[in-house]
N, C-alpha and C positions, 0 to 999 in steps of 0.2 A: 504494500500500500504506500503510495506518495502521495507527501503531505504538498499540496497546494499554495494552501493559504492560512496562512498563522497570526491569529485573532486572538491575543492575549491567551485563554484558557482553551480556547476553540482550536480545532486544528480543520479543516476543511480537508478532506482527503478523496480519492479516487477511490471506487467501488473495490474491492476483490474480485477479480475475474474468479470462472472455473478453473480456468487452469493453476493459478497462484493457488487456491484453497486444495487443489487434489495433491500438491504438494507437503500436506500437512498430513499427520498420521491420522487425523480423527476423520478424513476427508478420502481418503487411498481406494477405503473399499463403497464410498458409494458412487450410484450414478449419476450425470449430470441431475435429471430432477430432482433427488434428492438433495443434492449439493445444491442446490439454485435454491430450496426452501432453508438449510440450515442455514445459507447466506442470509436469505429475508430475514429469517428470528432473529440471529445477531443483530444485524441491521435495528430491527424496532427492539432489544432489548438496549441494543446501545444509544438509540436517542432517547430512551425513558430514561435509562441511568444517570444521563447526561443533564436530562433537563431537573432533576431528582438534585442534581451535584447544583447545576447550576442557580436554581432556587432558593438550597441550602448556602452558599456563599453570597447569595444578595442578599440574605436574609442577615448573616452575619456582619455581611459589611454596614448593613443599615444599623445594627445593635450596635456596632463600634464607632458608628459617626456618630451616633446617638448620646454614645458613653463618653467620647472628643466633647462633645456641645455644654453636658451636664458637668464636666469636670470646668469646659471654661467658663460657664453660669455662676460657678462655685466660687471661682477665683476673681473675679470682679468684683 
């Protein structure tokens, strides 16, 4: 997989061909259909995970701007 385009956390990357993935042992013994669906699920587990990741980190960074704001509130 080649990465593209590098967006802070994001990585924008190019599909997995068939061929890239039958190179992998978990991938040797099936046939293209099959390979073409375990690509799909990776696929949609990976942009869940991702949005799941990505959610969690805006969520913390708003807790830590938050926690910047109330510290300089303090200090005034």
């Amino acid at each position: 997989m080649k990465t593209l385009v590098g967006i802070k956390d994001l990585q924008i990357t190019e599909d997995l061909t068939l061929e890239e993935a039958k190179k992998f042992d978990c991938c040797k013994d099936l046939n293209d259909e099959e390979t073409k669906e375990l690509l799909e699920v990776l696929k949609i587990f990976t942009e869940i995970a991702f949005s799941v990741y990505a959610k969690k980190k805006v969520e913390a960074e708003k807790k830590k701007q938050d926690g910047e704001n109330k510290e300089f509130n303090l200090a005034a």
